[in-house]
C-alpha positions as semicolon CSV with decimal commas, in nm:
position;residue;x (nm);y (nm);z (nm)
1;X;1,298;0,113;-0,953
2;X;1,374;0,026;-1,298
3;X;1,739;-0,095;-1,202
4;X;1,631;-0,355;-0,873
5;X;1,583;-0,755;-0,999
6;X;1,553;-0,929;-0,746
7;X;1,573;-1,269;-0,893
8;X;1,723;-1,286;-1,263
9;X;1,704;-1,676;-1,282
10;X;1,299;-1,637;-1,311
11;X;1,271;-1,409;-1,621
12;X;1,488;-1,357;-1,929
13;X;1,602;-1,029;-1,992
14;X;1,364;-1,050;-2,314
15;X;1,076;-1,181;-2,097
16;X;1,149;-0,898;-1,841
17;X;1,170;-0,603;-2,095
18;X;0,810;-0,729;-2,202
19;X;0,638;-0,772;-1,901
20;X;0,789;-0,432;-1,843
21;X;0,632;-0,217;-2,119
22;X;0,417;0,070;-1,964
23;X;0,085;0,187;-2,114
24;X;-0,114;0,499;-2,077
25;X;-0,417;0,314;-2,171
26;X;-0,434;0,067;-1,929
27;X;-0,290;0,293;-1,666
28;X;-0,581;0,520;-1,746
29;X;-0,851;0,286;-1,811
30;X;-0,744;0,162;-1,393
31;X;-0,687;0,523;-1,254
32;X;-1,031;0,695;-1,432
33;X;-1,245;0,351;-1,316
34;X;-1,144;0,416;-0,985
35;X;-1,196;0,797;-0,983
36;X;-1,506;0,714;-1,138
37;X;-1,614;0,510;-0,845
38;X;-1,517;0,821;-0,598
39;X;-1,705;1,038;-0,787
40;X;-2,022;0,830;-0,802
41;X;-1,944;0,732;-0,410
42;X;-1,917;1,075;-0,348
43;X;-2,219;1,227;-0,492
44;X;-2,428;0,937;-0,320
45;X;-2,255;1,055;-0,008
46;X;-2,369;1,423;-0,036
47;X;-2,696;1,372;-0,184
48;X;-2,826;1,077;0,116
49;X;-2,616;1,252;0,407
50;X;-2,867;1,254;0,720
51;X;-3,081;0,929;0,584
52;X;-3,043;0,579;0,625
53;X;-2,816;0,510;0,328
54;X;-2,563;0,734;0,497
55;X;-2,360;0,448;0,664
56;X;-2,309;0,224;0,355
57;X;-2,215;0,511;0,145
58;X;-1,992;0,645;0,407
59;X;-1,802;0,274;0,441
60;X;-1,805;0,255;0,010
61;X;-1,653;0,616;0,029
62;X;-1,364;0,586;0,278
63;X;-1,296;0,220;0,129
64;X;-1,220;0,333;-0,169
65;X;-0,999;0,665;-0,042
66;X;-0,813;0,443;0,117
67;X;-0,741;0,182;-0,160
68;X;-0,604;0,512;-0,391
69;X;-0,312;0,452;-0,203
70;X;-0,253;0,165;-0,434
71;X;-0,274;0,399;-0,710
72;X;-0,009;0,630;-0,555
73;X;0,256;0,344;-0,495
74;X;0,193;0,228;-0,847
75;X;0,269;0,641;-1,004
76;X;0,558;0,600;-0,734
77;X;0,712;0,329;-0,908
78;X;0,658;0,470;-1,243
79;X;0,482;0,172;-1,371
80;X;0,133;0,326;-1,447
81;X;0,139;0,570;-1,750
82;X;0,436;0,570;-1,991
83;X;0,413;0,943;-1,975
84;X;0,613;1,052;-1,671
85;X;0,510;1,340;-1,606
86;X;0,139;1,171;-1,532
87;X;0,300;0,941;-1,281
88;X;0,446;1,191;-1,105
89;X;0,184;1,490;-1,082
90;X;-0,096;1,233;-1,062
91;X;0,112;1,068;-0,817
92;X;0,113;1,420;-0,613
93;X;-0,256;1,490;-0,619
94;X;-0,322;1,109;-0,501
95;X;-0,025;1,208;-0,213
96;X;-0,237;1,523;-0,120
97;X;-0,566;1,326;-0,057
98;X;-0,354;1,029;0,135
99;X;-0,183;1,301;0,350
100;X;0,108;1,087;0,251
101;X;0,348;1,359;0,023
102;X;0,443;1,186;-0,282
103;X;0,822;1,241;-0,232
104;X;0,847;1,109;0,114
105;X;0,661;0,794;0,033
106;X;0,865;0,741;-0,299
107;X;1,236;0,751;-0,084
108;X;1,045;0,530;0,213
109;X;0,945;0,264;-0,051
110;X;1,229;0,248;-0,223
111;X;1,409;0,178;0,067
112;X;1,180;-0,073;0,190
113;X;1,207;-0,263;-0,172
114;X;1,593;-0,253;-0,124
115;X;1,579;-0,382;0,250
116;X;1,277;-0,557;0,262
117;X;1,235;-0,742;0,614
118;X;1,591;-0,614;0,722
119;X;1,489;-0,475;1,100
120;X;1,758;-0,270;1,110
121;X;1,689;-0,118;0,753
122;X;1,354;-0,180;0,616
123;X;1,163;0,163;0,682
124;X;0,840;-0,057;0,727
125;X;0,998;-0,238;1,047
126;X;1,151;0,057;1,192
127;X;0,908;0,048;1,501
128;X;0,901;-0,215;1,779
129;X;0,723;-0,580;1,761
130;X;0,392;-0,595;1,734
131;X;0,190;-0,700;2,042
132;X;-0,210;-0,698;1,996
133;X;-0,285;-0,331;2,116
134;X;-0,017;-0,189;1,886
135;X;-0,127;-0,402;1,614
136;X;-0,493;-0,329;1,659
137;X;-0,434;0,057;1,653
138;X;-0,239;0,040;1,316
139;X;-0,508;-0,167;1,147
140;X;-0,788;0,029;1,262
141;X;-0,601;0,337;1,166
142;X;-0,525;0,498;1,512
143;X;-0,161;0,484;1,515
144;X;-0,148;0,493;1,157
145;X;-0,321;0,849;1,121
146;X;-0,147;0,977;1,463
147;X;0,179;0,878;1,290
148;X;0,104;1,050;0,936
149;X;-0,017;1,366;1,051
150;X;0,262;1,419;1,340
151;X;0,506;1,329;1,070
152;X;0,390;1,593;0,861
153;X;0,376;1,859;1,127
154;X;0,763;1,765;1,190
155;X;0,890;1,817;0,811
156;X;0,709;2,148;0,807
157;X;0,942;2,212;1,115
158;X;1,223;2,111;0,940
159;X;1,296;1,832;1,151
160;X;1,402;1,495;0,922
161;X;1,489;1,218;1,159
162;X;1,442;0,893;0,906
163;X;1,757;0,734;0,839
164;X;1,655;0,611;0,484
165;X;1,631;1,002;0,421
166;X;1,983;1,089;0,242
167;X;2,114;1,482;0,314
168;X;2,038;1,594;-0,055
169;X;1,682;1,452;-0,020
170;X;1,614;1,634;0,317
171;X;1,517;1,968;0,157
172;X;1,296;1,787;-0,093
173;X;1,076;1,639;0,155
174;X;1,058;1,962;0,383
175;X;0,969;2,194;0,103
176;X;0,706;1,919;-0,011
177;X;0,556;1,891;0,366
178;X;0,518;2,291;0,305
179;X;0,322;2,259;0,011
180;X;0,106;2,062;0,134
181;X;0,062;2,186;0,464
182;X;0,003;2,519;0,280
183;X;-0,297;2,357;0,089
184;X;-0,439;2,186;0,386
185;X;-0,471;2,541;0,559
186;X;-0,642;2,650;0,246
187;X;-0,941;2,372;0,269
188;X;-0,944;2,472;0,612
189;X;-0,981;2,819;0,574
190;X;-1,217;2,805;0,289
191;X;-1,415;2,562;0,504
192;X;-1,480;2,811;0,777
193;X;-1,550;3,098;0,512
194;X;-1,819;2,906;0,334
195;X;-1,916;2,709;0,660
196;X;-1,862;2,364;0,509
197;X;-1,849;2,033;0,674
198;X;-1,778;1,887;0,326
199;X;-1,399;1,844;0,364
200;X;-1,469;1,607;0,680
201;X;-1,809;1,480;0,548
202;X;-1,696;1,371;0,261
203;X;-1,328;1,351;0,269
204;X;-1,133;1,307;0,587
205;X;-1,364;1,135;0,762
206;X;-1,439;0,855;0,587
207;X;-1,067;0,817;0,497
208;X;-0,964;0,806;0,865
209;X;-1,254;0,566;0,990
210;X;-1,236;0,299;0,713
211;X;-0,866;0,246;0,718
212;X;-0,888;-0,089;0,821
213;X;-1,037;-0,155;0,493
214;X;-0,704;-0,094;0,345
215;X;-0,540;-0,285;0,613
216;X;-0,646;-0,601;0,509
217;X;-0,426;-0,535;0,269
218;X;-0,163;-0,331;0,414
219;X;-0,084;-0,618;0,695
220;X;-0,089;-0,944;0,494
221;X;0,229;-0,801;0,268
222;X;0,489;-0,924;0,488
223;X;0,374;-0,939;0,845
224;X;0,473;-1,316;1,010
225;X;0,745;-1,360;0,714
226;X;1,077;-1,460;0,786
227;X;1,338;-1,189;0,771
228;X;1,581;-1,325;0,507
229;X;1,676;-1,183;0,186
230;X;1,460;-1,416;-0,037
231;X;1,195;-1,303;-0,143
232;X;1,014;-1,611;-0,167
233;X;0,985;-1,615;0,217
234;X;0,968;-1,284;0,328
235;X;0,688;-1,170;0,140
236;X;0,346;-1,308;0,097
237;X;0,031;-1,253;-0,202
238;X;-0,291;-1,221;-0,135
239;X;-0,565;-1,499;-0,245
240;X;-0,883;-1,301;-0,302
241;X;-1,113;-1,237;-0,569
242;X;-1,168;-0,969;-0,855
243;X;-1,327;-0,674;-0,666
244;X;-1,042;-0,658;-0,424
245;X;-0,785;-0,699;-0,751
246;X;-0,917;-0,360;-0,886
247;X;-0,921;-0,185;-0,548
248;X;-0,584;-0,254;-0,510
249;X;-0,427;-0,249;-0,854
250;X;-0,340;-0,596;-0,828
251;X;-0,108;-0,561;-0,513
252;X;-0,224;-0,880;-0,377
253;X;0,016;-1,013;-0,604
254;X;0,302;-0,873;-0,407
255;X;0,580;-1,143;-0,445
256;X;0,569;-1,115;-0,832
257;X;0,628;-0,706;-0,747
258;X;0,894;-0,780;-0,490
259;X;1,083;-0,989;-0,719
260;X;1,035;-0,747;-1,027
261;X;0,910;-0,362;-0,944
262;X;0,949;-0,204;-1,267
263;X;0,626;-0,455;-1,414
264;X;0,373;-0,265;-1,441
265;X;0,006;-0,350;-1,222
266;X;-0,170;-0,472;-1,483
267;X;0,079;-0,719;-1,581
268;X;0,166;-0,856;-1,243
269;X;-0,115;-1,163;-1,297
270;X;0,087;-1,280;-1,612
271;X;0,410;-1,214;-1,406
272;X;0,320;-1,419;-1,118
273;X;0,195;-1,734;-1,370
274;X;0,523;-1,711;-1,509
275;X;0,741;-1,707;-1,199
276;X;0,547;-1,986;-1,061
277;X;0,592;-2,193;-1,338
278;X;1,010;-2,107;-1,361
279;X;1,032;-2,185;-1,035
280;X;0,816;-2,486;-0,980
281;X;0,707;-2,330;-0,620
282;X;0,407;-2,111;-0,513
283;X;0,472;-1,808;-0,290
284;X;0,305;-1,830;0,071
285;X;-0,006;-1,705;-0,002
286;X;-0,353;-1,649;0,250
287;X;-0,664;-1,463;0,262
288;X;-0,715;-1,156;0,369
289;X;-0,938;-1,274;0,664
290;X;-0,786;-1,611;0,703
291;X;-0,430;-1,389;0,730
292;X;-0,635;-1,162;0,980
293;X;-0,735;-1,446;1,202
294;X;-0,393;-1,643;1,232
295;X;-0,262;-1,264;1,315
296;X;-0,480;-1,172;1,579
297;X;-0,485;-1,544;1,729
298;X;-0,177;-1,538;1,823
299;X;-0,122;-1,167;1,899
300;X;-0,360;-1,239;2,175
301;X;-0,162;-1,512;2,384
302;X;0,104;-1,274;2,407
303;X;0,424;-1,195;2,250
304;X;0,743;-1,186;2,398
305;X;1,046;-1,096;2,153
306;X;1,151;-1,486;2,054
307;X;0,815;-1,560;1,948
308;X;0,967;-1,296;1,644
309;X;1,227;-1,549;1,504
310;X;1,463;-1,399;1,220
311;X;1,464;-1,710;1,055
312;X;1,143;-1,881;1,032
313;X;0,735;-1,803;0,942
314;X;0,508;-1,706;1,256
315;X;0,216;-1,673;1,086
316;X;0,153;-1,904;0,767
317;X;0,378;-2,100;0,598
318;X;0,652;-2,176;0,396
319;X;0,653;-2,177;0,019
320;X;0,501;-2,467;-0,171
321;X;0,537;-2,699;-0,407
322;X;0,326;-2,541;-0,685
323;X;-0,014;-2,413;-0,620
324;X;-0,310;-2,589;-0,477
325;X;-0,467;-2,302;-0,501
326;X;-0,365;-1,970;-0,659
327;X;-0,435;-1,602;-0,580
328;X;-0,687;-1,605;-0,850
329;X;-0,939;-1,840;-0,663
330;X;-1,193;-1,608;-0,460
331;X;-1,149;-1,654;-0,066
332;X;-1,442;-1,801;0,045
């Protein structure tokens, strides 16, 4: 998205083409830490299977599956390595292990960054309102998985019903649901030849039963925002500490991304000092749990379709004048 800006009077052009400079190194140094901590997650995982230490090594393990999908929308963007070619391929073997094809989730985010809180063409809001069950069964992962995997079954069909798809994209995305589809049959069928419960063990299962780990993440973005072009309002960061930074390849510093895409991760810290300071305000920022609470609070005395105003916050609030405290204090 190296043409979207979505507000020139925070950055000079200068300021932007040097916040914007991509790195192997650092994209490398981030992607290898985290494989790292897979691999080491992993192994524990195999080794201590049937003892004690199963359950915290099987929470670690689909925690951190399920934060790699910050590394994929980071290779999506193009931000991560100044190579291409390792943004994109990486980018695909990250898709294959999200069940999320790299292709389909590029055009989806690309059109959420261009319509971001627009009901009508944001492809994060094309659903209904939340109400607590719904919301409950995407942050534990229910809907969320049901939706992925049906999805998936459909472009192997052929069948491409999202709007934000264009006609010369269409055959892209089926040919890529194929591919994958293809290698998922594989795993399976090597699975039953060598009678392994590895791919579930150690894999898939984890990933679908810790997705709410993500989600803590996933839902404080833009949930509760009001839907208006600025992207001071309708999109929030994250205030948490330096483990949860790395997991998610500093997304929690979404506004800053919002408002300039093509910065790479590692950057976005420095970007977001520097926006705040431009523009003398802070972006509405919470807590993962504190945003979590507020959500579910009033999710459970009922929603009825004006308690989702257009124009206005429903959960949080407005920015503020400067920070009392930024993203870079620890929740407590």
């Amino acid at each position: 998205m190296d043409g979207f800006i979505g507000r020139r009077d925070l950055l000079t052009p200068r300021q932007l083409q040097e916040f914007s400079v991509k790195s192997d190194a650092r994209g490398g140094w981030q992607l290898a830490s985290h494989l790292l901590a897979l691999a080491v997650s992993t192994t524990l995982l195999a080794k201590l299977w049937g003892t004690w230490w199963t359950v915290p090594c099987f929470l670690i393990q689909g925690t951190l599956l399920n934060w790699l999908y910050c590394g994929q929308h980071e290779l999506s963007h193009g931000t991560v390595f100044k190579t291409r070619w390792l943004s994109e391929w990486t980018g695909r073997a990250i898709g294959f292990l999200q069940l999320y094809p790299r292709d389909f989730d590029q055009i989806q985010h690309f059109g959420h960054h261009r319509h971001t809180g627009d009901w009508e063409k944001d492809p994060e809001l094309l659903r209904d309102p939340y109400e607590l069950q719904s919301y409950l069964l995407w942050f534990t992962g229910v809907s969320y998985w049901h939706s992925r995997i049906a999805r998936l079954f459909r472009l192997v069909q052929g069948k491409v019903i999202e709007p934000y798809v264009r006609e010369d994209e269409k055959r892209v995305v089926i040919v890529e649901a194929r591919w994958h589809m293809a290698l998922y049959t594989l795993v399976f069928v090597l699975s039953i030849v060598f009678r392994s419960w590895a791919a579930i063990a150690l894999w898939l299962g984890p990933m679908f039963a810790m997705k709410w780990a993500y989600m803590l993440q996933g839902t404080i973005k833009h949930l509760g925002r009001p839907h208006s072009d600025n992207l001071f309002e309708n999109t929030r960061t994250a205030r948490t500490g330096t483990v949860f930074h790395w997991l998610g390849w500093n997304m929690q510093y979404h506004t800053a991304h919002h408002l300039f895409p093509s910065v790479p991760f590692h950057r976005l810290p420095e970007l977001h000092r520097a926006i705040v300071a431009k523009a003398g305000i802070e972006p509405p920022t919470m807590g993962y749990f504190e945003f979590q609470r507020e959500a579910i609070t009033k999710l459970t005395r009922g929603r009825e379709s004006i308690d989702y105003p257009d124009d206005r916050a429903w959960i949080g609030s407005q920015p503020t004048e400067r920070a009392r405290q930024t993203p870079d204090h620890a929740e407590a």
